[in-house]
PADREN-820434 format. One record per residue (C-alpha): x, z, y. Coordinates in nm, 4 decimals. Example, Ala and Ser with C-alpha at 12.3 -4.5 7.8 and 13.67 -1.06 7.14 Angstrom:
// residues 2
         c1         c3         c2
     1.2300     0.7800    -0.4500
     1.3670     0.7140    -0.1060
// end
This chain:
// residues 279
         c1         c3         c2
     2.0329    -0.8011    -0.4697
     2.1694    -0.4642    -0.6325
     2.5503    -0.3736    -0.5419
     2.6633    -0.5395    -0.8951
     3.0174    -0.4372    -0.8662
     2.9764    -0.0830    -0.7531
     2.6916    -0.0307    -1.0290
     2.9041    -0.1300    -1.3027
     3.2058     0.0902    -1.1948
     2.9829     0.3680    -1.1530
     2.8257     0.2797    -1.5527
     3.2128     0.2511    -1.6654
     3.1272    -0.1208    -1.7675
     3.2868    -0.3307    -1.5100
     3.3028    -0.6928    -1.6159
     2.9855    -0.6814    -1.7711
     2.7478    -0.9696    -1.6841
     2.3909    -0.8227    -1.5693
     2.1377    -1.0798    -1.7099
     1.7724    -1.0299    -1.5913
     1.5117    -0.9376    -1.8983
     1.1544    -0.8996    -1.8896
     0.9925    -0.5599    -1.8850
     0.9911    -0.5094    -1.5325
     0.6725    -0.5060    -1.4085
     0.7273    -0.2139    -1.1397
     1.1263    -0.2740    -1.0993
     1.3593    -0.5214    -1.1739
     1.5054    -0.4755    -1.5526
     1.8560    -0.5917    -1.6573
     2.0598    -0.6244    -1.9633
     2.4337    -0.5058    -1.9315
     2.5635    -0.5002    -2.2236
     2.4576    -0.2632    -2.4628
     2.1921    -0.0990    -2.1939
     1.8909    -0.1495    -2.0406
     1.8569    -0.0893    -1.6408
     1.5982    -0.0628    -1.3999
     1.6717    -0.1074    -1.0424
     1.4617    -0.0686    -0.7640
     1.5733     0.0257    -0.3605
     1.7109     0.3727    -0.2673
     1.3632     0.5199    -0.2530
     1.3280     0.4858    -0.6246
     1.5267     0.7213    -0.6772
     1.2829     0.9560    -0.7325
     1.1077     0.8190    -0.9688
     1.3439     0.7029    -1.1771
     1.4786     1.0836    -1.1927
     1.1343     1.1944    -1.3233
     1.1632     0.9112    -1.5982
     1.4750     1.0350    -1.7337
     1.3655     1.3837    -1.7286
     1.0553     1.2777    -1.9046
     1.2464     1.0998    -2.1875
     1.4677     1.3844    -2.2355
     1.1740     1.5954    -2.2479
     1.0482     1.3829    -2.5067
     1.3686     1.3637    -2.6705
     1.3861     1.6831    -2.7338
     1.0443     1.7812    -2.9242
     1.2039     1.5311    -3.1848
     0.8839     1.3826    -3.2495
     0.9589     1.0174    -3.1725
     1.2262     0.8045    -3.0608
     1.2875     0.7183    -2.7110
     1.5436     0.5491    -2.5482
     1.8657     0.7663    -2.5066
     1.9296     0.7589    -2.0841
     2.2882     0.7357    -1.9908
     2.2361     0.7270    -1.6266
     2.0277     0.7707    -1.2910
     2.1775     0.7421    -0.9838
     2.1637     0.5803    -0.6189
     2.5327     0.3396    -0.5472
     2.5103     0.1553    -0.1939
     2.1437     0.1680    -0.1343
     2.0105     0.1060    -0.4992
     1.8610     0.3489    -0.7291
     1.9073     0.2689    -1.1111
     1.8310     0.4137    -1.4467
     2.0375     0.3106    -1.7843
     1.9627     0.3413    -2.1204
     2.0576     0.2054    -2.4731
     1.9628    -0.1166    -2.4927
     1.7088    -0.1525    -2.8145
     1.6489    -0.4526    -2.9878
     1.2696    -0.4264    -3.0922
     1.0530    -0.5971    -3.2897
     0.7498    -0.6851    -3.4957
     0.5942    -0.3634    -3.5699
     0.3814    -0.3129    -3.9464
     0.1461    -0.0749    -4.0599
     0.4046     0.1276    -4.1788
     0.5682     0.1635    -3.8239
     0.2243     0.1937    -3.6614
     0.1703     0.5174    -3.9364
     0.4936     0.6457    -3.8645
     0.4269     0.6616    -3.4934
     0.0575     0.8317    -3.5619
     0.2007     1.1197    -3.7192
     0.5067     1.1138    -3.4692
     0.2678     1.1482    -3.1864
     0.0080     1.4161    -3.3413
     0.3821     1.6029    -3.3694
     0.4371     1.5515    -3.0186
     0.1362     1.6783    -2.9443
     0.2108     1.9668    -3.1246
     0.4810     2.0817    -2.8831
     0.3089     2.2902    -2.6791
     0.3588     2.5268    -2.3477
     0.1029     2.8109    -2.1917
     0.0350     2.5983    -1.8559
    -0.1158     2.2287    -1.7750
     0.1333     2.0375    -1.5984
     0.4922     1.9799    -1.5666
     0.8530     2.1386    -1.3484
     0.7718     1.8333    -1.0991
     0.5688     1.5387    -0.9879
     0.6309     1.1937    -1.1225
     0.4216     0.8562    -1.1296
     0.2157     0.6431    -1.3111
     0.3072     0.3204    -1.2522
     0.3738     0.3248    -0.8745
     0.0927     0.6028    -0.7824
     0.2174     0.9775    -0.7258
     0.1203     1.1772    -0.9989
     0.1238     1.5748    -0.9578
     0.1602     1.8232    -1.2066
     0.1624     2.1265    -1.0434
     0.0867     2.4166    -1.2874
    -0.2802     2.5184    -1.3955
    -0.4275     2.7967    -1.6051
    -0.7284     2.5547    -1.6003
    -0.7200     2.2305    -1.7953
    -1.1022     2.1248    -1.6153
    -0.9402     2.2625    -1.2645
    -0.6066     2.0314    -1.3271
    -0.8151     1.7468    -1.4110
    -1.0657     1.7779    -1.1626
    -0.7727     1.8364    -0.8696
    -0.4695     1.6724    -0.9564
    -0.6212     1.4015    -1.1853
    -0.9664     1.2136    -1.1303
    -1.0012     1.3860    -0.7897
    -0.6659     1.2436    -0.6512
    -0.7516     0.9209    -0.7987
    -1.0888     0.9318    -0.6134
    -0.9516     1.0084    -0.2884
    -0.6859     0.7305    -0.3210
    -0.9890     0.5025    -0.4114
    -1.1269     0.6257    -0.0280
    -0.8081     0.5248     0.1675
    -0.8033     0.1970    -0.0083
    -1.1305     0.1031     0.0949
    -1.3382     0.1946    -0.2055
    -1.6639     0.4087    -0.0393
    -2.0269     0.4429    -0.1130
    -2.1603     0.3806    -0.4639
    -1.7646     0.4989    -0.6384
    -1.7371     0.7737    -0.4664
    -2.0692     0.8823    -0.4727
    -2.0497     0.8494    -0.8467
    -1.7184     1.0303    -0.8544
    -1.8496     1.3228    -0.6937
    -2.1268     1.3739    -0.8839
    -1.8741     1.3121    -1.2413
    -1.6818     1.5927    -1.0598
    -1.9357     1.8465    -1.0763
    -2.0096     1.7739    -1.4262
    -1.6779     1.7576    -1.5695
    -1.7266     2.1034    -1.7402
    -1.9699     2.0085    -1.9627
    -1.7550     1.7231    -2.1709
    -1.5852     2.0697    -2.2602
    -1.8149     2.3081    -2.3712
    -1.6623     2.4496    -2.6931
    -1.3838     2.2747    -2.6533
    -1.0231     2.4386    -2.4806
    -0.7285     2.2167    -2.4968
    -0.3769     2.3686    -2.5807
    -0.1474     2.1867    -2.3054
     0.0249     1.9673    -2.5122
     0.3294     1.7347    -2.4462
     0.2129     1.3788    -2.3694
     0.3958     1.0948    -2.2996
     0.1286     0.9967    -2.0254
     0.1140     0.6528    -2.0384
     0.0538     0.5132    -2.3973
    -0.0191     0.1589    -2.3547
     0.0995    -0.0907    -2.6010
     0.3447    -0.2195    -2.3642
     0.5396     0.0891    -2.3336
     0.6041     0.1001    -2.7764
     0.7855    -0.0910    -2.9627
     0.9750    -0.1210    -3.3426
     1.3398    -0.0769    -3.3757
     1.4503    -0.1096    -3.7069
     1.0724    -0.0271    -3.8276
     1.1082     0.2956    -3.6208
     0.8998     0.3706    -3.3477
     1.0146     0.4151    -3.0373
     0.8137     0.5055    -2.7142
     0.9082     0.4468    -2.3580
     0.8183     0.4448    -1.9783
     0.6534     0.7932    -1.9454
     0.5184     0.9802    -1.7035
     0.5167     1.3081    -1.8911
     0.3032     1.6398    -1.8369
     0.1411     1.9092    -2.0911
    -0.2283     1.8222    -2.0676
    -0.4969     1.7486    -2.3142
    -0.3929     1.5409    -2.6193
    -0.6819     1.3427    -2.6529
    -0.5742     1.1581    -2.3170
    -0.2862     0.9961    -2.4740
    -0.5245     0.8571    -2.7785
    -0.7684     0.7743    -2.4941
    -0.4942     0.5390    -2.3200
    -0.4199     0.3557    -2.6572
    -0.7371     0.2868    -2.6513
    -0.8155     0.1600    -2.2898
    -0.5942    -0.2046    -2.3194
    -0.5196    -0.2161    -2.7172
    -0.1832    -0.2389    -2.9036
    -0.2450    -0.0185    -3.1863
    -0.4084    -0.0757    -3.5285
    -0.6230     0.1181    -3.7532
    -0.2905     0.2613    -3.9275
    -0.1737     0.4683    -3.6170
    -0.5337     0.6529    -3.5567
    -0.5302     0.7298    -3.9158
    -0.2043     0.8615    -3.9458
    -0.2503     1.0781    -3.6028
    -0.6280     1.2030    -3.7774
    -0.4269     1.3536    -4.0992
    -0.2111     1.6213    -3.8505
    -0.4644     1.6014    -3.5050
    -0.8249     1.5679    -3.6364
    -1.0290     1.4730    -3.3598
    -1.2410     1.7158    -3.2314
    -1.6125     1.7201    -3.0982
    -1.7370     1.5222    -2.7788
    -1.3555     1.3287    -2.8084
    -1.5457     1.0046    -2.7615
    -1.7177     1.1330    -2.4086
    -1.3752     1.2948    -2.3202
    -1.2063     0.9383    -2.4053
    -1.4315     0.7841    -2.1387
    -1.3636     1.0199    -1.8730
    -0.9583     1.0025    -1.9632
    -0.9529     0.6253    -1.9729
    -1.1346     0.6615    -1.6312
    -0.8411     0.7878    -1.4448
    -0.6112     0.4690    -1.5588
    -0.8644     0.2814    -1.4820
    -0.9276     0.4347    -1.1127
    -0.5839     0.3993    -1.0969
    -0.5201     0.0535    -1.1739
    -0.8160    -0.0108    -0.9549
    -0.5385     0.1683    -0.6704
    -0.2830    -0.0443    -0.7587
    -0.4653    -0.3817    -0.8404
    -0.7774    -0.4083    -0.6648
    -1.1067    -0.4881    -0.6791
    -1.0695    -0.6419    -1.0287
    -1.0929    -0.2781    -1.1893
    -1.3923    -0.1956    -0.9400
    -1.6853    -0.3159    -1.2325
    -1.4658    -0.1141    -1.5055
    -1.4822     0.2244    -1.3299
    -1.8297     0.2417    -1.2396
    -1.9565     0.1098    -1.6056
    -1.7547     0.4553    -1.7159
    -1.8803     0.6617    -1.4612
    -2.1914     0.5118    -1.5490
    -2.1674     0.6097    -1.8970
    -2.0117     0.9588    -1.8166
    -2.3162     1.0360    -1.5898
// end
């Protein structure tokens, strides 16, 4: 159980009652207050650091709302992150529009590299973002690759990996004619980590990089969450571009390998139909 006392003197809001909320799937989540916290044990830390730089990263392209963080620190052995607490609700079309175009703007924020200052996660897997030149090289090594190798330690051999290294070698075709700017993605769009406030969008839970846009659209896609409004608000600004459907198979193929990491076997079928497909 989290140092209570010592948390709240360190947030300046001693006397406030932590109540537990839901929303913590990874770490524990708390209201106090007026913000939100997740707590997890010292070794956190680290991740919860690359979350808050990721929302201020986000924050500052000015694209959509996120969260404002007020905090992330380590107090007597537990690592925390605050933010404003948001009260979110049903979302319409008109908020599911609104966060279309606010993403294709996102995407618009763009840097000469693939990658990001430092590693972070996605959900509890390492994910690195060391710098690339080479969107297919980045992908290849730091994204399906890494994935695949996890698979190996985990016990998933033969027929996956087999697959997987034969994907590998063909990855450059899904992008003949087609060179992604890096763009800034939130990493991680799945309709659990968006809400409504106030009929505004606001996105959360990142795990930020500049990589290929069409990954983000591909992870809408991969669990649902988002209506016919959002795709054709994003189409108006980010028209989608030739082969995108291939390219969404092979993006949604590295959640999917990853959730197979996380989860087990369950995800096992899911991967090899795309690889299937891919191949």
């Amino acid at each position: 159980m989290p140092d209570w006392a010592a948390i709240l003197e360190d947030l300046g809001v001693a006397g406030e009652t932590p109540r537990p909320v839901s929303g913590g799937d990874i770490s524990a989540a708390w209201r106090v207050g007026d913000l939100f916290l997740k707590t997890g044990p010292e070794s956190s830390f680290d991740m919860f650091s690359a979350e808050a730089e990721g929302l201020a990263e986000l924050a500052a392209a000015g694209a959509v709302r996120v969260p404002g963080v007020v905090a992330c620190n380590t107090v007597t052995g537990t690592a925390f992150i605050a933010a404003q607490w948001l009260e979110l609700g049903r979302a319409t079309r008109e908020t599911e529009a609104r966060l279309g175009k606010g993403l294709a703007r996102l995407h618009q924020v763009t840097r000469d590299r693939f990658g990001w200052h430092r590693d972070n996660t996605i959900g509890l897997t390492p994910q690195h973002n060391d710098w690339s030149d080479d969107w297919v090289t980045f992908f290849k090594e730091q994204r399906l690759g890494f994935q695949l190798e996890l698979a190996a330690k985990n016990g998933f051999t033969g027929d996956l990996q087999a697959q997987g290294a034969r994907l590998l070698k063909r990855l450059p075709v899904f992008f003949e004619g087609y060179a992604p700017r890096p763009a800034l993605l939130h990493g991680d769009l799945w309709g659990g980590n968006w809400g409504s406030c106030d009929g505004e969008p606001v996105i959360f839970d990142p795990a930020v990089y500049y990589g290929d846009p069409e990954s983000d659209l591909a992870m809408t896609r991969l669990f649902g969450g988002f209506g016919p409004a959002f795709y054709e608000a994003y189409a108006t600004l980010m028209p989608p571009a030739s082969g995108s459907h291939d390219r969404s198979d092979l993006y949604q193929l590295y959640h999917v390998l990853n959730h197979l990491n996380l989860f087990g076997s369950a995800y096992l079928g899911r991967a090899q139909e795309l690889m299937g497909r891919l191949l």
